[in-house]
C-alpha positions as CSV (number, residue, x, y, z in Angstrom):
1,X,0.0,0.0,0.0
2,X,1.8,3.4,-1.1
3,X,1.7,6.0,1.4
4,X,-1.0,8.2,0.1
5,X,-3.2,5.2,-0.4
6,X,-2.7,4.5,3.6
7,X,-3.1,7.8,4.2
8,X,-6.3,8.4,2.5
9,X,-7.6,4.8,4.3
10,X,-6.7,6.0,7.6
11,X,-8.9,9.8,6.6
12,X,-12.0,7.5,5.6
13,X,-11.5,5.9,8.8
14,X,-11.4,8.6,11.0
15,X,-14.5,10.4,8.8
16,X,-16.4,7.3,9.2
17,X,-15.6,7.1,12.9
18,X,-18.3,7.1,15.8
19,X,-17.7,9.3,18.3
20,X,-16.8,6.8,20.6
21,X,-14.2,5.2,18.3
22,X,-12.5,8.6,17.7
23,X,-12.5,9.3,21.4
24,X,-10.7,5.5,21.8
25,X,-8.3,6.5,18.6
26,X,-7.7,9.5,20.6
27,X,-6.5,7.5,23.5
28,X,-4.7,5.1,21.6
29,X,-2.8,7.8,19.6
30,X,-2.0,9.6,23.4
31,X,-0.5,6.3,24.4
32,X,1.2,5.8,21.0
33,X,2.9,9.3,21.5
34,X,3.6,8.8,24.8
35,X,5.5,5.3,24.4
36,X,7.4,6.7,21.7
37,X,8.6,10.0,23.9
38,X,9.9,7.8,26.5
39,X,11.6,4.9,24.0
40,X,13.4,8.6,22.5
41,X,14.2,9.4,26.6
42,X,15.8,6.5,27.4
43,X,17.8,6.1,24.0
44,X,19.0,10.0,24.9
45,X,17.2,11.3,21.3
46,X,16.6,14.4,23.0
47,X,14.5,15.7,19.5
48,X,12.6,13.2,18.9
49,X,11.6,13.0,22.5
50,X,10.1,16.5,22.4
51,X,8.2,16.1,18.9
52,X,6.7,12.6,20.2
53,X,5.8,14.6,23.8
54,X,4.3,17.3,21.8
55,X,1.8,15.3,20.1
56,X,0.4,13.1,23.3
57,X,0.8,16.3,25.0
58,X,-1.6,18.1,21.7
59,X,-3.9,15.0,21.8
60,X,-4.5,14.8,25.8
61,X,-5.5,19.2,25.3
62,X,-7.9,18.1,22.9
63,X,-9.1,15.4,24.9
64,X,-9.4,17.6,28.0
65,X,-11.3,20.5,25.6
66,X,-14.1,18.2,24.4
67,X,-15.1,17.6,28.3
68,X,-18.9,18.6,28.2
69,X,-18.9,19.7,32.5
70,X,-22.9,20.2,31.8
71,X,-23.6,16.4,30.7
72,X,-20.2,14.8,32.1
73,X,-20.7,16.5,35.8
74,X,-18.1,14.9,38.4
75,X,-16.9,12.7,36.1
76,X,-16.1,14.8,33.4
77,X,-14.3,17.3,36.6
78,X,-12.1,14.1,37.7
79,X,-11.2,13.4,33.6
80,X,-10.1,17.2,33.7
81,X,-7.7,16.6,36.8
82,X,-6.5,13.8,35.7
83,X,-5.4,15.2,31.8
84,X,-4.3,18.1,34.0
85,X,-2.2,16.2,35.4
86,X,-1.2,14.0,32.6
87,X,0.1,17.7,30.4
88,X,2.4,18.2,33.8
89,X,3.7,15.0,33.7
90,X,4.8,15.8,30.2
91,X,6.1,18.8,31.4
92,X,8.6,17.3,34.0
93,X,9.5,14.6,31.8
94,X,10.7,17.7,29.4
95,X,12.4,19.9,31.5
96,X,14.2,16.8,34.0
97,X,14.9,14.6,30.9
98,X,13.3,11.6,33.7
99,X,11.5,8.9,32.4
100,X,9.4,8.5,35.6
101,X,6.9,11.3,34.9
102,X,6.4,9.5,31.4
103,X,5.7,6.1,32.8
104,X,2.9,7.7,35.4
105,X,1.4,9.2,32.7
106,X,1.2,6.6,30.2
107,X,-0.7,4.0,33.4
108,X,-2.9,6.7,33.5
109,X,-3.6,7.1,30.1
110,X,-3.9,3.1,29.5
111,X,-6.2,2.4,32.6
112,X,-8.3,5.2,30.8
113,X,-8.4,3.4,27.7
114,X,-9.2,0.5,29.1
115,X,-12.3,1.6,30.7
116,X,-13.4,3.6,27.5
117,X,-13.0,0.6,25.9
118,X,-15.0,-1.6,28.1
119,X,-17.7,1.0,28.0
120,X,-17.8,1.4,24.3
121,X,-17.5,-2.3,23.6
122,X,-20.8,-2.3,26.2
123,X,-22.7,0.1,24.7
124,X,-22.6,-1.6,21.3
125,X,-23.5,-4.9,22.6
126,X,-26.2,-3.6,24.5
127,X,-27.4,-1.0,21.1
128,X,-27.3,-4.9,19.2
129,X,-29.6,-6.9,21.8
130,X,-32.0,-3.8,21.1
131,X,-31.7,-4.0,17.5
């Protein structure tokens, strides 16, 4: 597959997306970023470290703007804390050059995942015994 063809397949699937997938592809993409960043820590690829942090650091902003506070209440305030926290892990990790910071963000990020997923992969079970 050339490269345009893959990137044009990976367009149709993010148009085609549910919200819910995008939101998992979001995730996914965070955790992606974030493995990479700390792969480029630990290897001392100080460049490539700060590009990977600044797209799981971009992704986890976005993720933290679409927050609805109205619909998602507490839930959506403890999400906000916990991206909050994820952006300032990112931030240490930057300026220390420390890997820990990296790591605690990145168990965040995948027990997050892993709920989303659990809830998505729920929702469309229960949307099929209805159908």
């Amino acid at each position: 597959m050339s490269k345009n063809a893959y990137f044009k397949y990976r367009e149709t699937q993010v148009v085609s997306a549910s919200r819910e997938q995008i939101l998992l592809m979001l995730y996914e993409g965070a955790i992606k970023f974030t493995k990479l960043a700390l792969k480029a820590n630990e290897d001392k690829k100080i460049a490539e470290k700060c590009t990977h942090l600044g797209r799981a650091y971009d992704i986890v902003v976005e993720l933290n703007n679409t927050l609805d506070h109205k619909v998602g209440g507490e839930i959506s305030e403890r999400l906000e804390q916990l991206y909050m926290f994820i952006t300032d892990q990112y931030t240490k990790a930057n300026i220390s050059g420390d890997s820990q910071p990296l790591k605690d963000a990145l168990k965040i990020l995948e027990t997050l995942y892993g709920g989303w997923k659990g809830a998505v992969e729920k929702l469309k079970a229960d949307s099929q015994q209805k159908g």
